[in-house]
SENUBA-111411 format. One record per residue (C-alpha): residue number from 1; residue in one letter; z, x, y. Coordinates in steps of 0.1 Angstrom, whole numbers, plus 5000, padded with zeros to 4 digits. Layout:
N
<r i="NUM" aa="A" w="Z" u="X" v="Y"/>
...
% end
This chain:
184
<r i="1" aa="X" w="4901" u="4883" v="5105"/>
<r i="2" aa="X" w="4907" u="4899" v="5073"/>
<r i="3" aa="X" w="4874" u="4917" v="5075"/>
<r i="4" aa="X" w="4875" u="4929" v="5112"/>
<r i="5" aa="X" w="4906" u="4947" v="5099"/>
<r i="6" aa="X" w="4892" u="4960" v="5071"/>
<r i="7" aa="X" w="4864" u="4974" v="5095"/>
<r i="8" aa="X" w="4885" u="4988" v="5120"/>
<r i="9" aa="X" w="4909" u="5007" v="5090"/>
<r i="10" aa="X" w="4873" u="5022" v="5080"/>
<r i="11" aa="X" w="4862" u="5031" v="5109"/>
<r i="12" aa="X" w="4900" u="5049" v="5119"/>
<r i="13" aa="X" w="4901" u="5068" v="5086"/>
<r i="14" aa="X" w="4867" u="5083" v="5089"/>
<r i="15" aa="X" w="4869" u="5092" v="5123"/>
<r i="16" aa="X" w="4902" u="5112" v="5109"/>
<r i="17" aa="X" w="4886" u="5131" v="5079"/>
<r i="18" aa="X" w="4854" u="5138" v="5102"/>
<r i="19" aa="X" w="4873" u="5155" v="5125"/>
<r i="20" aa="X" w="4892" u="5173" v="5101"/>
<r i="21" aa="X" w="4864" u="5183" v="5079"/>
<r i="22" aa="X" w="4847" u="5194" v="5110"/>
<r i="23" aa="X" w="4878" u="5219" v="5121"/>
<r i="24" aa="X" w="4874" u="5234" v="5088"/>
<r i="25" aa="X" w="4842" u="5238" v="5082"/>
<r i="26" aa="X" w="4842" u="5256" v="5117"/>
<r i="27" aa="X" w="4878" u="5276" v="5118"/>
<r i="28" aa="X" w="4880" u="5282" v="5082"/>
<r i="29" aa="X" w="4904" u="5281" v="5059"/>
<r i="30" aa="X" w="4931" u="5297" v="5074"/>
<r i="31" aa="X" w="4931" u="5274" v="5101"/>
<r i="32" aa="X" w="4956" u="5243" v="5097"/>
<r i="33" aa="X" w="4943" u="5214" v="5107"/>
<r i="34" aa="X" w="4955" u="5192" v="5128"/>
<r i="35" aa="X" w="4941" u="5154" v="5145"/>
<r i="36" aa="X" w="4966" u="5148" v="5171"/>
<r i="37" aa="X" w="4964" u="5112" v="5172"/>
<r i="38" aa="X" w="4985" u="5113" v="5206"/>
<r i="39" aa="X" w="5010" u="5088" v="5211"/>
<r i="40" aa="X" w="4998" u="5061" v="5184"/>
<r i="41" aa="X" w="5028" u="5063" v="5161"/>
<r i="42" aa="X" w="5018" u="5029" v="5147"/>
<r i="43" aa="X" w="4983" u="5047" v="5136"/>
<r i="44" aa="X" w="5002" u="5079" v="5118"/>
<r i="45" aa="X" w="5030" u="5057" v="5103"/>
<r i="46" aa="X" w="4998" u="5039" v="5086"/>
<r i="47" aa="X" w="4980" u="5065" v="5076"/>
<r i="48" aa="X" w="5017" u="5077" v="5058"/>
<r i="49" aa="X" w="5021" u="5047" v="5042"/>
<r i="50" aa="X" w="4986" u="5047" v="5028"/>
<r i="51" aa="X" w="4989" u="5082" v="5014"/>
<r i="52" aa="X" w="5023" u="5075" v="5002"/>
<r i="53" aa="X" w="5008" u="5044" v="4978"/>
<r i="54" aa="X" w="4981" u="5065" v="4968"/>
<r i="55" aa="X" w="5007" u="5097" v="4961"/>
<r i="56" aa="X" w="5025" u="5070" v="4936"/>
<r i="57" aa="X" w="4995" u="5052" v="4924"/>
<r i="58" aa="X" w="4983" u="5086" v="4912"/>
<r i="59" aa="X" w="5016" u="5090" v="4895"/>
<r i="60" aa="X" w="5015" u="5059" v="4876"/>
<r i="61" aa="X" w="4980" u="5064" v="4867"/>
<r i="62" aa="X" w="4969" u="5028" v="4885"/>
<r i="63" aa="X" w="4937" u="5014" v="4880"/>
<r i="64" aa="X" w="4946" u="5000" v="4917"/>
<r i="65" aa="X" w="4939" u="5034" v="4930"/>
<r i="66" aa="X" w="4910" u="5023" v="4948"/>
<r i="67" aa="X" w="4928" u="4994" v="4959"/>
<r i="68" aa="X" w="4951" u="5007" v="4987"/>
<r i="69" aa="X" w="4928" u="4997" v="5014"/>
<r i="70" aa="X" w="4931" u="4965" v="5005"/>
<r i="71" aa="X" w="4970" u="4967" v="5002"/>
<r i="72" aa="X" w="4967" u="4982" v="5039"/>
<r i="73" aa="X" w="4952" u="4955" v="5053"/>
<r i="74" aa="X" w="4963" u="4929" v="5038"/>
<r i="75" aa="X" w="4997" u="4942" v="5046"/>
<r i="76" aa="X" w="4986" u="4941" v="5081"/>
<r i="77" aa="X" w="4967" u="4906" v="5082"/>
<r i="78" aa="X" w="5002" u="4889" v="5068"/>
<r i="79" aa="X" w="5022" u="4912" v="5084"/>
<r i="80" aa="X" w="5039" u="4921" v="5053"/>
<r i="81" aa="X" w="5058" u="4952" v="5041"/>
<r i="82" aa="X" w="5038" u="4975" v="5031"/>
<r i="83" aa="X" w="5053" u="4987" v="5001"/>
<r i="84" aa="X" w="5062" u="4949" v="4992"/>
<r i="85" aa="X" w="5033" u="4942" v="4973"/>
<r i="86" aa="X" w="5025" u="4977" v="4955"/>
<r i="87" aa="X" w="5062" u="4974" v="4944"/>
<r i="88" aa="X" w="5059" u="4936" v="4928"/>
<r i="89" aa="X" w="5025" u="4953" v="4908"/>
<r i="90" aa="X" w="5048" u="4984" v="4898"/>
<r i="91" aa="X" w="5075" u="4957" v="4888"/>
<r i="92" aa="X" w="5054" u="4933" v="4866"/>
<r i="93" aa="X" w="5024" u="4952" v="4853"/>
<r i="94" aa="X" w="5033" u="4986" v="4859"/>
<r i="95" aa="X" w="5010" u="4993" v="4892"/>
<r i="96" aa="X" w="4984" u="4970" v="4873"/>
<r i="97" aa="X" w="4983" u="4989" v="4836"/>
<r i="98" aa="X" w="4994" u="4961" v="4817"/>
<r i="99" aa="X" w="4980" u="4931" v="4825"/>
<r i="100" aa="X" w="4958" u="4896" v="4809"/>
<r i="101" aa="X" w="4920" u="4923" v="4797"/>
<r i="102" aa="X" w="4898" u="4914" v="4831"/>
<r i="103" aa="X" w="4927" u="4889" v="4852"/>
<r i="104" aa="X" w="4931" u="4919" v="4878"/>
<r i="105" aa="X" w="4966" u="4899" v="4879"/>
<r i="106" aa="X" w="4987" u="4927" v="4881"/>
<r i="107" aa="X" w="5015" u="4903" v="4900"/>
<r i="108" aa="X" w="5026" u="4884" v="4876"/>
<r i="109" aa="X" w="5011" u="4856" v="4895"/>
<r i="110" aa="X" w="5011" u="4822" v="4887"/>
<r i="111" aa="X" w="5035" u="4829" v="4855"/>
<r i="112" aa="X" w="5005" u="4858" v="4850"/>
<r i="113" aa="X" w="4980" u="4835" v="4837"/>
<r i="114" aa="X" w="4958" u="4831" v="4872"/>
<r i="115" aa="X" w="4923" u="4852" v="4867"/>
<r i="116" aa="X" w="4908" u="4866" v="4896"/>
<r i="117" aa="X" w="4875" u="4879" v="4906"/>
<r i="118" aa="X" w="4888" u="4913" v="4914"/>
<r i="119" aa="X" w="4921" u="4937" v="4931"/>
<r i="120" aa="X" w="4913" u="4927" v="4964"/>
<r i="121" aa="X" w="4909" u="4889" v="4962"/>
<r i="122" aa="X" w="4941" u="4892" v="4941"/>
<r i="123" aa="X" w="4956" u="4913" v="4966"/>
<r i="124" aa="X" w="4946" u="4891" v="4997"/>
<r i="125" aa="X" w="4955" u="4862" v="4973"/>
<r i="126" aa="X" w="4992" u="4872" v="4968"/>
<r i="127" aa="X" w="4997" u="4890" v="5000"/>
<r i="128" aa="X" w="4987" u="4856" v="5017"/>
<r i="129" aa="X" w="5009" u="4835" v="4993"/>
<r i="130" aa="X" w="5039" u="4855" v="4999"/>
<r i="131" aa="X" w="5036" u="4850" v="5038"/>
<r i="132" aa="X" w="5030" u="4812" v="5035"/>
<r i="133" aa="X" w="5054" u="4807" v="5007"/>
<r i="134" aa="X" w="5079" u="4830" v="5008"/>
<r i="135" aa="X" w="5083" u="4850" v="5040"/>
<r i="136" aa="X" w="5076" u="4820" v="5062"/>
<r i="137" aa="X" w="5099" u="4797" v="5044"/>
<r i="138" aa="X" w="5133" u="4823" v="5052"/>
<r i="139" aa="X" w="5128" u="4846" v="5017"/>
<r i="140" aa="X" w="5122" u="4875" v="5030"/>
<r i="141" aa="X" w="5136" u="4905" v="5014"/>
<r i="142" aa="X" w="5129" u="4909" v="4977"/>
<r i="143" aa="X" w="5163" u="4896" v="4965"/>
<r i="144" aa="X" w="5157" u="4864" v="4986"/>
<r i="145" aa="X" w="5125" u="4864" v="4974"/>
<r i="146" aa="X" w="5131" u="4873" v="4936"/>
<r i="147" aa="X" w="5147" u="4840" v="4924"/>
<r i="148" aa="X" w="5120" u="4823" v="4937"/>
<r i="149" aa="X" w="5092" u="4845" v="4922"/>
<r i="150" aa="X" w="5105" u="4855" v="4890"/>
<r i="151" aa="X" w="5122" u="4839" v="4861"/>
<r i="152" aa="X" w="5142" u="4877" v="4856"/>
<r i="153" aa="X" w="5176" u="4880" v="4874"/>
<r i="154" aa="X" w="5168" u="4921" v="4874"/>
<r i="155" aa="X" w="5134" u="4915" v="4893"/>
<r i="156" aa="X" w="5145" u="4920" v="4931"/>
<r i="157" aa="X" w="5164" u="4954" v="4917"/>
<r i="158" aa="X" w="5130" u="4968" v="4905"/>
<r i="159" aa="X" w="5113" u="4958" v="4933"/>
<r i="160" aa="X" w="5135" u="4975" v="4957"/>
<r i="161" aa="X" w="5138" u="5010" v="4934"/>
<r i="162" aa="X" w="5096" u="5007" v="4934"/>
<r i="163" aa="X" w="5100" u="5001" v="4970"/>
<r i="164" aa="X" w="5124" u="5031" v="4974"/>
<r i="165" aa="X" w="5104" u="5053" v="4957"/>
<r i="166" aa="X" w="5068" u="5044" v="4981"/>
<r i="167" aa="X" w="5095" u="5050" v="5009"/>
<r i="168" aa="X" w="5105" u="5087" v="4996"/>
<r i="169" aa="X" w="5072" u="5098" v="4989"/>
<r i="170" aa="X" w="5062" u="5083" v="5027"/>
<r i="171" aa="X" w="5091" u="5109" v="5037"/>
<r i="172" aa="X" w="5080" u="5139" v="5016"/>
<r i="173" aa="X" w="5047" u="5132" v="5031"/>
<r i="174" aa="X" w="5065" u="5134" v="5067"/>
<r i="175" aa="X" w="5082" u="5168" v="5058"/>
<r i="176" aa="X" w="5053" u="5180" v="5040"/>
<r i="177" aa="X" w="5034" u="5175" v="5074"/>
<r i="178" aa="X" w="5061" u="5189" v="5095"/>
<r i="179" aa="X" w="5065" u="5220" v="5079"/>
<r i="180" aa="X" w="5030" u="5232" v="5075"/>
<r i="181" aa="X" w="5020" u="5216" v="5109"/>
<r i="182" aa="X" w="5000" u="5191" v="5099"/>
<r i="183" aa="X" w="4995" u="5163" v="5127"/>
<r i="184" aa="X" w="4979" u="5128" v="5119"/>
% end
């Protein structure tokens, strides 16, 4: 399942920059450009989201940069918040900066000891846990979560101001878009 979503995300955002790059390279510069993706508001409101993680993964120099598809889909396979996860990585390893050398554990999981292979399997590995663990079980805003997850009694208030933040840059991508004309 995971994969087929990961396929299908691919296959979406390249169809977008093709077109694009195409109305450019054929209008110029000083054309805007513009995929109207018609009445799909699900597809814009994730192709927003994804820039918006990017826009602050940038910010805070993350190594996870390269990561967002994976926060996308596994966001989408567990049917998660999108901004949940990014914020838990901004919370307890600054977007994956500080962490164990080579764990890729930029979660904290499993007390921050737990190695994994790479960001995705940690990301499919925590996005899945949270679901089963977590959101399935009634927690599931980060200060129902937070006592649960975290030993730190300030951890669901950095979560949400990480959150808030992924959520204002999703909206000064929005205007952004809106005032030069820009259509997903």
């Amino acid at each position: 399942m995971r994969k087929t979503v990961q396929i299908v995300l691919t296959i979406l955002l390249f169809l977008s920059l093709t077109r694009q790059t195409f109305a450019q390279n054929v209008a110029g510069n000083s054309a805007k450009i513009s995929y109207n993706s018609g009445n799909n508001t699900e597809l814009d409101d994730y192709f927003q989201k994804r820039l918006a993680i990017r826009k602050v993964m940038e910010k805070y120099q993350s190594p996870l940069i390269n990561s967002v598809d994976d926060f996308m889909a596994t966001c989408i396979t567990y049917k998660l918040d999108c901004y949940l996860l990014p914020a838990i990585t901004g919370t307890e390893s600054t977007f994956g900066r500080f962490i164990y050398p080579n764990s890729y554990n930029g979660f904290g999981w499993g007390g921050g000891i737990i190695m994994f292979k790479n960001w995705s399997e940690a990301i499919n590995t925590v996005g899945k846990g949270l679901r089963e663990n977590y959101l399935n079980k009634g927690a599931k805003t980060p200060d129902q979560i937070g006592p649960i997850y975290a030993e730190s009694p300030t951890w669901s208030s950095k979560v949400n101001r990480f959150m808030a933040e992924l959520r204002r840059e999703e909206e000064n991508l929005s205007l952004y878009m809106k005032a030069n004309q820009v259509e997903l």
